[in-house]
C-alpha positions in Angstrom: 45.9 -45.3 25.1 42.1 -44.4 24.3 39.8 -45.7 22.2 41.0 -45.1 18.7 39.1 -42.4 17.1 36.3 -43.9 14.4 36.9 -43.0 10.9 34.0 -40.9 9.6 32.6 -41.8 6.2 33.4 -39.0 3.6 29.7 -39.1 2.1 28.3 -38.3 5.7 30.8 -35.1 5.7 30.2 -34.0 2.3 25.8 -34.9 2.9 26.2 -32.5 6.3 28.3 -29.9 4.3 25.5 -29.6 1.5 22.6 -28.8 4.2 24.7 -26.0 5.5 25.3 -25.1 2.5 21.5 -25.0 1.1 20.8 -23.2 4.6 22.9 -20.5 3.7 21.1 -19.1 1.0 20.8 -15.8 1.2 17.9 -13.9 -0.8 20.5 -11.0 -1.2 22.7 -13.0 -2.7 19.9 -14.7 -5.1 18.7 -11.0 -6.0 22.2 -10.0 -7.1 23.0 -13.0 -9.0 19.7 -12.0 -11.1 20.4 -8.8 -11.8 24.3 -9.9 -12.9 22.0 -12.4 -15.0 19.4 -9.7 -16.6 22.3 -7.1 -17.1 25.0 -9.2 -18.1 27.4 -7.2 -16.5 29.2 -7.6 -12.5 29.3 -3.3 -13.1 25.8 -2.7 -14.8 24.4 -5.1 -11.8 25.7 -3.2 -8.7 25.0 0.0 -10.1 20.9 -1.5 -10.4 21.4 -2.5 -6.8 23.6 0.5 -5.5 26.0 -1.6 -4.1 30.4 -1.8 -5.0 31.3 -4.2 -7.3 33.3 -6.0 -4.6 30.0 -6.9 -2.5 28.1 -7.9 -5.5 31.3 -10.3 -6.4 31.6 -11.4 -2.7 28.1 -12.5 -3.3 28.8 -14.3 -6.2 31.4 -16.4 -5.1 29.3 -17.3 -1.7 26.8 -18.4 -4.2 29.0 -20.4 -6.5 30.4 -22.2 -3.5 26.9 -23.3 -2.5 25.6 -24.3 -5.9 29.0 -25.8 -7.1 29.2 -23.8 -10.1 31.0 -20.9 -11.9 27.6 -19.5 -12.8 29.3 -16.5 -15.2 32.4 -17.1 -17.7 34.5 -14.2 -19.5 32.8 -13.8 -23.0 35.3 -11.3 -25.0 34.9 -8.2 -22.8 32.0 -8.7 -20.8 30.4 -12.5 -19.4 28.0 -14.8 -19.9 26.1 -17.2 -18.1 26.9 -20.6 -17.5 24.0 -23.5 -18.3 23.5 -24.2 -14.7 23.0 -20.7 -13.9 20.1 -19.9 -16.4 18.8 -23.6 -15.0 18.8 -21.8 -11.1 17.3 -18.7 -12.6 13.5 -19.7 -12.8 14.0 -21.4 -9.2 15.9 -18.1 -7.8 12.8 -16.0 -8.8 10.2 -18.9 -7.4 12.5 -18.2 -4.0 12.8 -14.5 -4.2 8.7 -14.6 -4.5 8.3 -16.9 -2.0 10.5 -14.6 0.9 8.5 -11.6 -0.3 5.4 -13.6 0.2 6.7 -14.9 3.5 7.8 -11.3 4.5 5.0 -9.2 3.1 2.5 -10.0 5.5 -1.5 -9.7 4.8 -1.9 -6.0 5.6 -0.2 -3.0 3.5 0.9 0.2 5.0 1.7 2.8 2.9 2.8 5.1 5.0 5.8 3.0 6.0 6.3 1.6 2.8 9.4 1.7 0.8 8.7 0.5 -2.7 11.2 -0.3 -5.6 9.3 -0.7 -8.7 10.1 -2.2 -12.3 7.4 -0.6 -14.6 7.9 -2.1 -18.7 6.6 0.7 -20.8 7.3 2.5 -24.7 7.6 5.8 -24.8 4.0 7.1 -25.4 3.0 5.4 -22.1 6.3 6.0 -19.8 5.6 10.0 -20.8 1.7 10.3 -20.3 1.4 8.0 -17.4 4.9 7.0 -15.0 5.9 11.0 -14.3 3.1 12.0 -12.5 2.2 8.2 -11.3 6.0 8.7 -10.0 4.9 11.9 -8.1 1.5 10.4 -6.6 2.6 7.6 -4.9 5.9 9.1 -4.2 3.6 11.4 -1.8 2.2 8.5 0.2 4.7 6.0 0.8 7.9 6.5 2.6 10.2 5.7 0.0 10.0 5.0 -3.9 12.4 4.3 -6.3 11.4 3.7 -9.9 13.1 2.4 -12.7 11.5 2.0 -16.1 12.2 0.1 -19.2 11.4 -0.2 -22.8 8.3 -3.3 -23.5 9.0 -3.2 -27.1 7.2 -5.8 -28.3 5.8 -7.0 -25.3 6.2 -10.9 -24.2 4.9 -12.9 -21.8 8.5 -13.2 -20.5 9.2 -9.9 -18.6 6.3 -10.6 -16.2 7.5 -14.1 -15.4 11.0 -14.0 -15.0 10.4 -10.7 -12.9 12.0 -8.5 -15.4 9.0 -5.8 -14.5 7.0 -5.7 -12.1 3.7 -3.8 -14.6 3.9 -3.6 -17.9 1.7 -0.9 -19.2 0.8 -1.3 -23.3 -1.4 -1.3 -26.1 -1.2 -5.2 -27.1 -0.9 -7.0 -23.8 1.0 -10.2 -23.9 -1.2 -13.7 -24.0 -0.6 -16.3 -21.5 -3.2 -18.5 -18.6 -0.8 -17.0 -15.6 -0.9 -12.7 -17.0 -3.4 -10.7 -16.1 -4.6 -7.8 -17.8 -6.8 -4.6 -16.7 -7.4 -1.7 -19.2 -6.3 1.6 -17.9 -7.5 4.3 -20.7 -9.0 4.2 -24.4 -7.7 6.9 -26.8 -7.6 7.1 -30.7 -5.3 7.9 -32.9 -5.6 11.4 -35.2 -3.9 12.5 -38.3 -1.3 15.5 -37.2 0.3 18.5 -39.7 2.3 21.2 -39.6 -0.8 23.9 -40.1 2.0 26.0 -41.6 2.5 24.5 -44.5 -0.8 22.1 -45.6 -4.2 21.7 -44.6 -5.9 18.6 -43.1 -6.0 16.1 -45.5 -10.0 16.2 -46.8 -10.3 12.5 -47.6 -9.4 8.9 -47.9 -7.7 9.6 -50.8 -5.5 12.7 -50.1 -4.5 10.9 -46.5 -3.6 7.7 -48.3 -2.2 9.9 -51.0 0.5 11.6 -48.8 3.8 10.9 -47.3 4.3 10.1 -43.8 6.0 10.0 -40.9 5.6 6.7 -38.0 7.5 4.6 -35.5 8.9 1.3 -36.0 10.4 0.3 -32.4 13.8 -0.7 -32.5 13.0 -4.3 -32.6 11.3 -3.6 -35.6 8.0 -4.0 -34.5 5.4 -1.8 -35.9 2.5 0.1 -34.3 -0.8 -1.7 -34.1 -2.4 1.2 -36.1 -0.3 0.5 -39.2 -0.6 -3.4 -38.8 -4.6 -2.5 -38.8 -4.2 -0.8 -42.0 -2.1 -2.8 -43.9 -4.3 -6.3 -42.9 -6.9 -4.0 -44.3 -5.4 -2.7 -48.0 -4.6 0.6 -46.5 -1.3 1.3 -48.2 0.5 4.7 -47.3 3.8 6.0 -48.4 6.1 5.4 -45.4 9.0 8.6 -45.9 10.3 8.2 -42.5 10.8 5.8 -39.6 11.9 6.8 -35.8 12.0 4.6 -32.9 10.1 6.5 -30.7 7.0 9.2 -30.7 9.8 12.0 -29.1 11.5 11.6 -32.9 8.5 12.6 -35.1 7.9 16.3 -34.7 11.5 17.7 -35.6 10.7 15.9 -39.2 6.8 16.8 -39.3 8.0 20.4 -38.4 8.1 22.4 -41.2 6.9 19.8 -43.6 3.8 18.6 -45.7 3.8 14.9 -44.7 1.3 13.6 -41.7 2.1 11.7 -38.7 -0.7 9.2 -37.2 -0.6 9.0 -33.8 -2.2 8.9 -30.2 -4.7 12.1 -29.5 -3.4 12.2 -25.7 -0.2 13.5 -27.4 -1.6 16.1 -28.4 -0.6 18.2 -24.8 2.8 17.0 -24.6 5.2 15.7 -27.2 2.9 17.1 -30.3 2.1 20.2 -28.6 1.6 22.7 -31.5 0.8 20.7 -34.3 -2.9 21.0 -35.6 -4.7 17.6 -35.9 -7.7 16.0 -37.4 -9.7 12.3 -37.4 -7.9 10.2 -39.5 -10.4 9.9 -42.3 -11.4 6.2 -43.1 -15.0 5.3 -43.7 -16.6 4.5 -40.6 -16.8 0.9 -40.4 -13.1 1.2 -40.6 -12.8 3.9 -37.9 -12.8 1.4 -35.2 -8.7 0.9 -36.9 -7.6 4.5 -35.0 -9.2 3.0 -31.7 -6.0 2.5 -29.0 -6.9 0.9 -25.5 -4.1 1.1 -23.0 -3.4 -1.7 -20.6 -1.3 -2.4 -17.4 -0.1 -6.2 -17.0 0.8 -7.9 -14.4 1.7 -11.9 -13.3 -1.0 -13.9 -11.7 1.8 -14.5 -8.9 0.8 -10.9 -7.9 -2.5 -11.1 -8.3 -3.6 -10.8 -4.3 -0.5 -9.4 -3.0 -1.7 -5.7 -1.4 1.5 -4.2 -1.7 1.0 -4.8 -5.5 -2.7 -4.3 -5.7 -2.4 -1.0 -3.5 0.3 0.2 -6.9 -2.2 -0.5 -9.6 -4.7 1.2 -7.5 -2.4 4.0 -7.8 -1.9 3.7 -11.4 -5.6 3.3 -12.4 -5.9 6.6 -10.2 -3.5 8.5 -12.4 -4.5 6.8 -15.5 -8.4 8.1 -14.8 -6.6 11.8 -14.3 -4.5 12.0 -18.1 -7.4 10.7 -20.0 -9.6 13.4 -18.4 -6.9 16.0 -19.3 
């Protein structure tokens, strides 16, 4: 007979099994778990990453053997995530940055780039600015895709659990690690169906009238009518829309006004007449509307990233000299 074979303490197995395991993390598999996370849905998430639902599942369940953890549990007819998994989600984005980082390089070659962008943007700035930013830097890199989503009411949020990679907006959110960078500086002006009324000759026959504005569907208001309220401007409100695309099938034909951004004037309020809104000029500074893109500090000297907003300052220079 041999030796007898030595009996191998359990915790050494199950210590040498956990550093495979750590070691085979995959940034795929960290990616798809986020965007199961963001979309709460196995479906919605392999159709953002144009995989099957089978590979984004087979990446799921690597991923929950490695962490020890469900991650997702059936909620009704779609899931939710597990405690442990939004505790992971701030760390998988801290790694999915640092392999960019690690893989990105120093140097930025367009020409051989291919770029999939997250742009945060209502829909004032998605129409003016993200079609024909699309089409420029589509023509210089090898590759783009682009998928764009609604800020709303913008929060600090988005930018730093990667939700976007550039927010473009109005009222930029606050925060020591977001940087901002205006982009443009319009105004807004009083628009009416030419048709049926005349510009409104004063304070008191603008105030006077009925009109039309957008209240986003998380309620939140435009700046412009914030600035006139906090200032005891008080307007009949006849109608609400979520977006600037809904106001001129009810300002068609009508006799109310509609306040809004001049650079609409060539595209979604093409055919309406317009005028300055008319507030006494030390209030005229309420119509003013810079524009800003927003991006996380994390970004800051990355040259993939700064070539982008290079691109978009570009475009942005070109639709505020239209």
């Amino acid at each position: 007979m041999g030796p007898p074979i030595p009996q191998i303490n359990r915790s050494i197995i199950m210590h040498y099994m956990k550093k495979i395991d750590h070691l085979a993390l995959d940034g795929h598999d960290l990616e798809l778990f986020l965007a199961v996370l963001e979309e709460g849905s196995v479906t919605a998430a392999a159709t953002r990453l144009d995989l099957t639902q089978s590979a984004v599942s087979h990446g799921l369940n690597k991923l929950r053997r490695i962490v020890g953890d469900p991650l997702f549990a059936k909620s009704g007819r779609g899931i939710v995530a597990t405690a442990h998994a939004q505790a992971l989600a701030t760390k998988a984005r801290a790694l999915i940055d640092e392999m960019r980082s690690f893989a990105g390089g120093v140097t930025f070659e367009p020409a051989s780039a291919q770029l999939s962008l997250t742009i945060a943007a209502n829909d004032f700035q998605r129409d003016l600015l993200l079609p024909r930013f699309f089409g420029h830097v589509a023509a210089r890199v090898k590759s783009l895709n682009l998928r764009v989503i609604p800020s709303q009411s913008p929060s600090p949020a988005m930018l730093r659990e990667n939700r976007c990679d550039l927010m473009i907006t109005p009222l930029p959110p606050v925060g020591i690690d977001i940087v901002q960078k205006r982009l443009l500086r319009d105004h807004y002006v009083c628009y009416y169906d030419a048709t049926m009324r005349a510009a409104p000759a004063s304070r008191g026959f603008y105030l006077a009238a009925r009109h039309i504005t957008v209240v986003y569907t998380d309620n939140e208001r435009l700046d412009f009518d914030r600035r006139l309220a906090a200032n005891g401007f008080h307007r009949d409100i006849a109608i609400s829309v979520p977006s600037f695309t809904g106001v001129p099938s009810f300002l068609r034909g009508s006799q109310m006004l509609a306040s809004m951004p001049s650079l609409l004037a060539s595209g979604v309020m093409r055919g309406f007449a317009q005028t300055r809104i008319p507030l006494a000029s030390r209030t005229r500074m309420l119509a003013e509307l810079p524009m800003f893109m927003v991006w996380h500090q994390r970004y800051q000297k990355d040259p993939a990233h700064r070539w982008v907003r290079s691109q978009l300052e570009t475009v942005a220079a070109t639709a505020a000299g239209d």
